[in-house]
C-alpha positions in Angstrom: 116.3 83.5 110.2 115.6 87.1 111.3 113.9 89.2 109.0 115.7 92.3 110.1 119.2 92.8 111.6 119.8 95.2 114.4 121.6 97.7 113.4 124.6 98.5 115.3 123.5 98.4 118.9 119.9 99.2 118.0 120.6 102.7 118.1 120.7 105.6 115.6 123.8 107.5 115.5 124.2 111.0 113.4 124.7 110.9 109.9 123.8 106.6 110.0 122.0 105.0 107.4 119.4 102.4 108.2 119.1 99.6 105.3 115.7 98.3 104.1 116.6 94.9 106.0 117.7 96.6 109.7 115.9 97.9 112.5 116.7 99.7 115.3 115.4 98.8 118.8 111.4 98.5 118.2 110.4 101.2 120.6 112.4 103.4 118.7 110.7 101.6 115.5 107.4 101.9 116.5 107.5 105.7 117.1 109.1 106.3 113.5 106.4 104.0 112.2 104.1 106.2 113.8 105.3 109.0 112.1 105.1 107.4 108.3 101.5 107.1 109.7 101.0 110.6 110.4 102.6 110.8 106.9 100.1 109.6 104.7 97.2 110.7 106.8 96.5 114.3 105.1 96.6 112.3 101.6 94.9 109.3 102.4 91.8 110.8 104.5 91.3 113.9 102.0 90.9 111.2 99.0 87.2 109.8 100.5 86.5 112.9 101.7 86.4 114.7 97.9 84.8 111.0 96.8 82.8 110.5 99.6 84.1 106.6 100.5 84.2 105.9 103.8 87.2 106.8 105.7 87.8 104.0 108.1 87.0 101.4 105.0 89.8 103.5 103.1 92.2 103.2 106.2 91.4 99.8 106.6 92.8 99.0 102.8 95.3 101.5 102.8 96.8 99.1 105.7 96.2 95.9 104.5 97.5 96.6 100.7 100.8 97.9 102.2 101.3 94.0 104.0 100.4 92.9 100.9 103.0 94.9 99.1 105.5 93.6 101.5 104.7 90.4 101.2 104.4 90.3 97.3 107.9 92.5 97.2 109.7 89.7 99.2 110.3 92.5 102.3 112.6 94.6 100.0 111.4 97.5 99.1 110.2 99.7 102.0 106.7 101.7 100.5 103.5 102.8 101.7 100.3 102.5 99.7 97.6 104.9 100.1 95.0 106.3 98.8 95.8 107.8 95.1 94.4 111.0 93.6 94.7 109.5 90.1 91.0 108.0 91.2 89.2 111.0 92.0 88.4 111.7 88.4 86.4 108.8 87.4 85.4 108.0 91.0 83.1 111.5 90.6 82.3 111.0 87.8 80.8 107.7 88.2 79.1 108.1 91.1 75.4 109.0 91.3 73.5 109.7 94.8 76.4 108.7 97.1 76.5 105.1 95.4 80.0 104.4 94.9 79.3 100.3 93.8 80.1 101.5 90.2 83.3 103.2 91.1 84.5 100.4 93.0 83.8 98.1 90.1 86.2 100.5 88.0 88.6 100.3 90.9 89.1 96.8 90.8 89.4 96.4 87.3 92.1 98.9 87.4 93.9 97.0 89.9 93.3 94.2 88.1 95.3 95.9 84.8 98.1 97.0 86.8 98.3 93.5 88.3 98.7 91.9 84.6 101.5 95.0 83.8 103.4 93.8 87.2 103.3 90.7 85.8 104.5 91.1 82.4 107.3 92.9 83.9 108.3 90.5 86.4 108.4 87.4 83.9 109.8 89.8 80.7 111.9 92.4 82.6 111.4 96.1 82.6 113.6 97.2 79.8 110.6 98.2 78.1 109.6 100.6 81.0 113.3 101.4 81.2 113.3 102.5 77.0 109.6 104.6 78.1 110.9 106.1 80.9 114.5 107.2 80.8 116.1 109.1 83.5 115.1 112.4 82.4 111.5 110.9 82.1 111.9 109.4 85.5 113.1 112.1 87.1 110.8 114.8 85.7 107.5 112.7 86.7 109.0 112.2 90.3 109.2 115.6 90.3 105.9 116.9 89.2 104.3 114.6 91.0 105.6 116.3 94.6 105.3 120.0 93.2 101.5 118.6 91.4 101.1 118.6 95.7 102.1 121.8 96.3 98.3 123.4 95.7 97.3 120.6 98.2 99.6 122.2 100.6 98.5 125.5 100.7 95.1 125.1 100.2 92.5 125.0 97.3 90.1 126.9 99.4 90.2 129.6 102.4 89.6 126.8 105.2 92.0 124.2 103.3 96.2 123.8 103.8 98.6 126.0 105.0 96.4 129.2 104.2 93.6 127.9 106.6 95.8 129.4 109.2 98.8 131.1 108.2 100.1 131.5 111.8 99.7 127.9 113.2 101.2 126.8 109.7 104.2 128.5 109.8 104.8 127.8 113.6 105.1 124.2 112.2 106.9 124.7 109.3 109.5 126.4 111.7 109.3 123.5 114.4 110.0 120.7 111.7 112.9 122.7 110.9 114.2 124.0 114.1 114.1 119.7 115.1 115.6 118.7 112.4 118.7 120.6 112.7 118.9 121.6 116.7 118.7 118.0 117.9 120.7 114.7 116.8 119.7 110.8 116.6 115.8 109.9 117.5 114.8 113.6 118.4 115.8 114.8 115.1 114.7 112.0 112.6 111.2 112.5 114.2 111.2 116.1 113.5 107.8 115.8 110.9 105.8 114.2 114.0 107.2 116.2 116.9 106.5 119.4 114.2 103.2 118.1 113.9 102.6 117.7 117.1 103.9 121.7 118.2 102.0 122.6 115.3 98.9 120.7 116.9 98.9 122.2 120.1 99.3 125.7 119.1 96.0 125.3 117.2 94.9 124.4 120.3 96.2 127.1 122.3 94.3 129.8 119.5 91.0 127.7 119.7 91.4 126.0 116.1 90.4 122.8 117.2 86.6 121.3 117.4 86.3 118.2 119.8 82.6 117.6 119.4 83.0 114.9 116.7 84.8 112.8 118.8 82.7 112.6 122.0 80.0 111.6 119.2 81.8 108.6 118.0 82.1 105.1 119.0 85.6 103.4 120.4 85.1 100.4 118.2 83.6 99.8 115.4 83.6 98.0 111.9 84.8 100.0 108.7 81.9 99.8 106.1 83.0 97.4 103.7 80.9 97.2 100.3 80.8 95.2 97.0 81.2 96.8 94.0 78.3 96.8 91.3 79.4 95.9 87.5 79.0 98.2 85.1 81.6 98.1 81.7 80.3 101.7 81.0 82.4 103.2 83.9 85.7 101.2 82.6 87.2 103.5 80.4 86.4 106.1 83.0 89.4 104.5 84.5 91.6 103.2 82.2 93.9 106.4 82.0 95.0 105.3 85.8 96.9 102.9 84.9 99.0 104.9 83.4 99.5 107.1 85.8 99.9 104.5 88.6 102.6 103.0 86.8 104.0 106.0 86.3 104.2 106.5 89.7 105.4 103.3 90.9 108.4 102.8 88.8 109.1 106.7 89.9 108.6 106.4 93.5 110.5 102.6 93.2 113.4 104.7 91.1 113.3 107.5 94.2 113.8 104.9 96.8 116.5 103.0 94.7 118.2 106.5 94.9 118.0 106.8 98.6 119.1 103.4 99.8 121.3 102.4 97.4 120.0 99.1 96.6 119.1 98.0 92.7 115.1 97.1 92.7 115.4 96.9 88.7 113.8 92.9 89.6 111.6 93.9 91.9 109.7 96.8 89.8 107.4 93.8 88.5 106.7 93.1 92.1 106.1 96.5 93.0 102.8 96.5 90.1 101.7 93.5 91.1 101.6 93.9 94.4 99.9 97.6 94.2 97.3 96.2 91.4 96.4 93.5 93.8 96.0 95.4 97.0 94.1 98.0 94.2 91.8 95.4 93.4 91.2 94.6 96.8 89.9 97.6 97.6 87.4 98.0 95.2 86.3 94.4 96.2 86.0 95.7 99.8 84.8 99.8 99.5 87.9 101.0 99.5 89.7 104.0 97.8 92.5 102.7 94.7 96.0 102.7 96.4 99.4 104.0 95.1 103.0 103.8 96.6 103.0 107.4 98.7 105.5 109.6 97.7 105.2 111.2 100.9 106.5 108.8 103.3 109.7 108.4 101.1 109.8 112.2 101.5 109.6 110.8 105.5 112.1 107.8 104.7 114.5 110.9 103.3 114.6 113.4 106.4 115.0 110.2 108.7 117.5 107.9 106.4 115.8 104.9 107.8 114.3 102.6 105.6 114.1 99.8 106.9 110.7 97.5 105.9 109.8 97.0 109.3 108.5 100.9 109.8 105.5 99.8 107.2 104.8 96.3 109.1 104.5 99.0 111.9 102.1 101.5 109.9 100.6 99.5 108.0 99.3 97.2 111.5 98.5 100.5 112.8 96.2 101.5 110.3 94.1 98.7 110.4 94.0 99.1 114.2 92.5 102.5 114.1 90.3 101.4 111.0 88.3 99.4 113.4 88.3 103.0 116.1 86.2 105.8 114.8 86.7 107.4 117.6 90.7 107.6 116.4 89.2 108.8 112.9 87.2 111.4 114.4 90.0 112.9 115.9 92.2 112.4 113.8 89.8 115.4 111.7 90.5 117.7 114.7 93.8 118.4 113.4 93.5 121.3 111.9 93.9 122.2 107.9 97.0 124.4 108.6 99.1 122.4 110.3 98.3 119.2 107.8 99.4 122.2 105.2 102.6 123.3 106.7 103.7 119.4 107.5 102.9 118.7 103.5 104.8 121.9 102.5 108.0 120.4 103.6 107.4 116.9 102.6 105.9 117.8 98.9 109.2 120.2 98.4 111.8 117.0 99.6 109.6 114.5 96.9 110.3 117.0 94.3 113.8 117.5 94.5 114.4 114.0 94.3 113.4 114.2 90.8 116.1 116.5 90.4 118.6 114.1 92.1 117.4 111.4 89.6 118.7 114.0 87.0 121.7 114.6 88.7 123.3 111.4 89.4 122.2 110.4 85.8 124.1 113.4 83.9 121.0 114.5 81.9 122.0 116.9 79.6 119.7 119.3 79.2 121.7 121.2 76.7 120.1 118.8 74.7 116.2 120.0 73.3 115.1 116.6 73.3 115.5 115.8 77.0 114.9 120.1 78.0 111.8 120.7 76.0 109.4 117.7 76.9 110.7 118.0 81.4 110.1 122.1 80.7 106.8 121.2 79.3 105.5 118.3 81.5 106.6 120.1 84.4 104.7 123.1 84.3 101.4 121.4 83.1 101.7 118.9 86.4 102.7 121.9 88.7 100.2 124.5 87.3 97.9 121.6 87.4 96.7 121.7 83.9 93.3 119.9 83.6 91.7 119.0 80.3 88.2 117.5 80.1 86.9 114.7 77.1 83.5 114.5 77.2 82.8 112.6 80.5 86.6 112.2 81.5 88.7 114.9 83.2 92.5 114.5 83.8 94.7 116.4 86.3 98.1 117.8 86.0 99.9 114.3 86.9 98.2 113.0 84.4 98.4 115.5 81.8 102.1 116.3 82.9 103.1 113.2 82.7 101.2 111.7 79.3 102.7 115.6 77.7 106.5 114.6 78.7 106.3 111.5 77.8 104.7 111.8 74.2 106.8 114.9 73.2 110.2 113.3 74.0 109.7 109.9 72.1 108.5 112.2 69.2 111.0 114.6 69.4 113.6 111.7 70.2 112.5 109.9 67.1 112.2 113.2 64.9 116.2 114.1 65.8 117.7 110.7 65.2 115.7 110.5 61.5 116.9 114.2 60.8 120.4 112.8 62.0 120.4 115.9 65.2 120.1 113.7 68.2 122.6 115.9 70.5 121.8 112.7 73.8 125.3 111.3 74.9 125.4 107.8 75.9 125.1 108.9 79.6 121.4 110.2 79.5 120.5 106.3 77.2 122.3 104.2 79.9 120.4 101.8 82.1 119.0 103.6 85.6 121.7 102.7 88.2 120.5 103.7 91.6 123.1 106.2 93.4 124.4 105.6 96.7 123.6 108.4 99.1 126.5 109.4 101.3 126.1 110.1 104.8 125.4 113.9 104.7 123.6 114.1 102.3 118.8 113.8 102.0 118.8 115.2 105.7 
């Protein structure tokens, strides 16, 4: 039996919907596969370059873990795992000298903690994440985790995001969007690559990019894999992740749910596992901690195909150009602005999504209880508020999201004892994913 039906006559026709278990022709595949690897590229390469892991190693896991995902998810949920930000903390802060064995020893163990959640989950259901993390919740940690991104996209220093070069960034901000709505079919649901790509070439065309790294590299070489060096002092360093990883899971699970249509309420279990596994491998292998990407369902959204055989696609491609560093080297002549301008549309698209969540869910924010703590959450994740515990330092997703989360079970619990609990049964009803229609995530 086929893993994927062709859809229609292999072709994508305006306003069609490609399900998770369709494909198109595969040349037309392969070059939106390409572009869910151009996707995750800015996030996944700038993650060892704050930590200093190596970045063919990383690429080389951040391929393998999303077969494994597939594989562990049954072929159902189309995701990309890459590297995740929630690591950069307690990477730094538990590396010494440019020895990151210790890091990668919390790394796995993480992994290894998210496995045993996805586990639990899959054998006793997910109603307890479901009574956690309502739709409001749900919907306000999508949410700040794209705007969290939104620093990331400008820049957090002169030579970094869109600000690096304000020209070239707008000229492919404009380009995505000119694309995307002057051309239909292929043309158009490539629009983030070909943007990318204009964007690319008018760097070139104002001397913005540097080629001497890549004559200097080799065309094939091994990534450096490394085993990890135990040490129980650096596992609380890490601890906190899980947290946030499953935070980000079940939301970026909830997002796709929203998209496609289909109910992944079983496979949310899977979805853990499978990312604590390919986590855990990682840290076995040198490699950066993984998370499901919000930004290639930001891709998946502009494009309206999800089918699973786009991250076969990327995720074979990335271990491909793991074993090139001369395809790493040049993959760093693309300048910070464009990298910028291509995340400044694709952080926006993952952010309203949270608001779709709220949307097709009839949150009532007339309510304090479900206002207060998204209000709250929100701007701590967006403003990136950072708060430091002696050796431990947590960003705005985490802070953002732990805030939220505490302040509406507390409020919640304060309301229904004082007998002022204003939540109709609409906002406490089970997530049911919404069915897109055919205009509509463009």
């Amino acid at each position: 039996m086929a893993l994927w039906t062709l859809h229609g006559n292999g072709t994508l026709q305006p306003g069609a919907v490609v399900a998770p278990d369709e494909r198109l022709g595969w040349g037309k595949m392969f070059g939106l596969g390409a572009q869910h690897v151009v996707a995750m590229f800015g996030a996944t390469f700038l993650v060892p370059l704050i930590t200093g892991f190596p970045v063919t190693t990383t690429l080389f896991f951040s391929g393998l873990g999303t077969l494994i995902f597939l594989l562990i998810t049954a072929n159902r949920l189309p995701s990309y795992l890459g590297s995740s930000f929630a690591f950069i903390s307690p990477v730094l802060a538990s590396t010494s000298g440019g020895d990151i064995s210790k890091a990668l020893f919390g790394i796995m163990l993480t992994g290894m903690l998210l496995a045993i959640v996805g586990a639990v989950v899959h054998l006793a259901g997910a109603a307890w994440i479901d009574a956690l993390m309502p739709p409001v919740m749900t919907g306000t940690i999508v949410m700040l985790i794209g705007f969290n991104l939104a620093g990331a996209a400008w820049g957090v220093s002169e030579t970094s995001g869109f600000r690096a070069a304000p020209l070239t960034g707008w000229i492919t901000v404009l380009a995505i969007v000119l694309i995307s709505v002057l051309f239909k079919g292929m043309i158009g649901r490539l629009s983030i690559l070909l943007g990318v790509l204009v964007g690319y070439l008018a760097a070139l065309a104002q001397g913005q990019v540097d080629f001497k790294s890549v004559e200097g590299a080799a065309w094939i070489g091994m990534p450096a894999f490394q085993l990890p060096t135990p040490d129980l002092n650096v596992a609380a360093l890490f601890l906190p992740v899980v947290l946030v990883l499953i935070a980000e899971n079940v939301g970026h699970v909830k997002s796709v749910a929203l998209m496609t249509g289909q109910n992944y309420d079983k496979s949310m279990g899977r979805a853990l596992l499978a990312d604590g596994v390919a986590t855990s491998l990682a840290g076995i292998g040198g490699g950066s901690g993984t998370t499901t990407y919000a930004e290639n369902i930001g891709v998946m959204a502009a494009t309206k195909v999800y089918s699973t055989a786009l991250y076969w696609i990327a995720g074979i491609i990335a271990i491909v150009l793991s074993f090139v560093p001369k395809f790493g080297a040049a993959i760093f002549t693309i300048p910070a602005g464009v990298i910028g301008a291509a995340g400044t549309v694709l952080y926006g698209m993952i952010g309203l999504l949270g608001a779709r969540i709220w949307i097709e869910n009839k949150v009532a924010f007339t309510n304090p209880v479900n206002l207060i703590p998204a209000a709250v959450g929100l701007i701590m994740g967006i403003a990136d508020f950072t708060f430091t515990f002696g050796t431990m330092t947590f960003g705005g997703v985490t802070v953002g999201t732990v805030t939220a989360l505490v302040l509406y079970h507390l409020m919640k619990a304060i309301a229904k004892a004082r007998g002022t609990d204003l939540e109709p049964a609409a906002i406490t009803a089970e997530y049911e994913p919404y069915q897109p229609g055919a205009d509509e995530l463009r």
